[in-house]
C-alpha positions in Angstrom: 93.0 93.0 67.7 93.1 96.6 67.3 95.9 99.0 67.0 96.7 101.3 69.0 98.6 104.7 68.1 101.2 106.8 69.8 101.0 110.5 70.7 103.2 112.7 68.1 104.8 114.4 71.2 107.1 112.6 73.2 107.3 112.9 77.0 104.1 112.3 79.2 101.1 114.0 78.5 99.8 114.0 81.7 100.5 117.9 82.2 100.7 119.0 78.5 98.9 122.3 78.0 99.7 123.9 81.7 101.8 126.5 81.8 103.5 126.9 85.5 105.5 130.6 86.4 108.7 128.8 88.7 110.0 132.0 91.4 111.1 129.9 93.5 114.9 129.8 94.9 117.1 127.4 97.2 116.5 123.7 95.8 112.7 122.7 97.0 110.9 125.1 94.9 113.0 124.6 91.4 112.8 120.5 92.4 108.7 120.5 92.7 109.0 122.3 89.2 111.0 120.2 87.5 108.8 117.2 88.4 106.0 118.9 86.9 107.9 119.9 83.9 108.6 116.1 84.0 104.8 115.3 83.9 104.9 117.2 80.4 104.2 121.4 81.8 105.6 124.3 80.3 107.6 126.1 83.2 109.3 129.3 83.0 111.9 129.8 85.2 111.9 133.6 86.4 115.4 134.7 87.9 117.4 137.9 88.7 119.4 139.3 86.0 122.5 138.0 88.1 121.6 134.8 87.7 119.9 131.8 89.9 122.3 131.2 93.2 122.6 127.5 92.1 124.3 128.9 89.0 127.4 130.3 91.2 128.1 126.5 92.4 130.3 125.2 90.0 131.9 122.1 90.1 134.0 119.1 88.1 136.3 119.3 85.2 133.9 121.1 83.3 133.2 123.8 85.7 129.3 123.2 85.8 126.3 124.2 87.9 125.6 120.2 88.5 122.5 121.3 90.7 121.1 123.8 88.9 121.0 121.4 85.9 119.4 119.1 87.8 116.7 121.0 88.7 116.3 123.6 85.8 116.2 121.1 82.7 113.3 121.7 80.7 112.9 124.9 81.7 112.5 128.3 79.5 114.7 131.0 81.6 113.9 134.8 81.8 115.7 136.9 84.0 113.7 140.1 85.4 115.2 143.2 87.1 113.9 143.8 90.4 
């Protein structure tokens, strides 16, 4: 038998190295990015200096942009003034 050993890095390495630039807005764009952030790529997340739209819709007891977690995690933010 031999042994096998593990990658130091956890998360899939399917995608590690590749960096991906995420301008999109509305909830398709930010989605497909977050699936390839998922697959182990860097994404930065480029946004007005208002913030992301999703940011505005706030919800539950803890007043939180449920959406825009779910498709922003993972993500490096940098907002740019257009």
């Amino acid at each position: 038998m031999t042994a096998t050993t593990e990658s130091a890095e956890p998360g899939p390495a399917f995608l590690r190295g590749v960096r991906v630039l995420d301008v999109t807005g509305a909830l398709a764009g930010p989605y497909c990015t977050t699936i390839l952030s998922d697959l182990g790529a860097d994404v930065l997340k480029i946004e007005p200096v208002k913030g992301d739209g999703m940011r505005a819709r706030r919800m539950g007891p803890e007043r939180r942009s449920i959406p825009f977690d779910l498709t922003h995690r993972d993500k490096q933010s940098l907002a740019v003034d257009t």
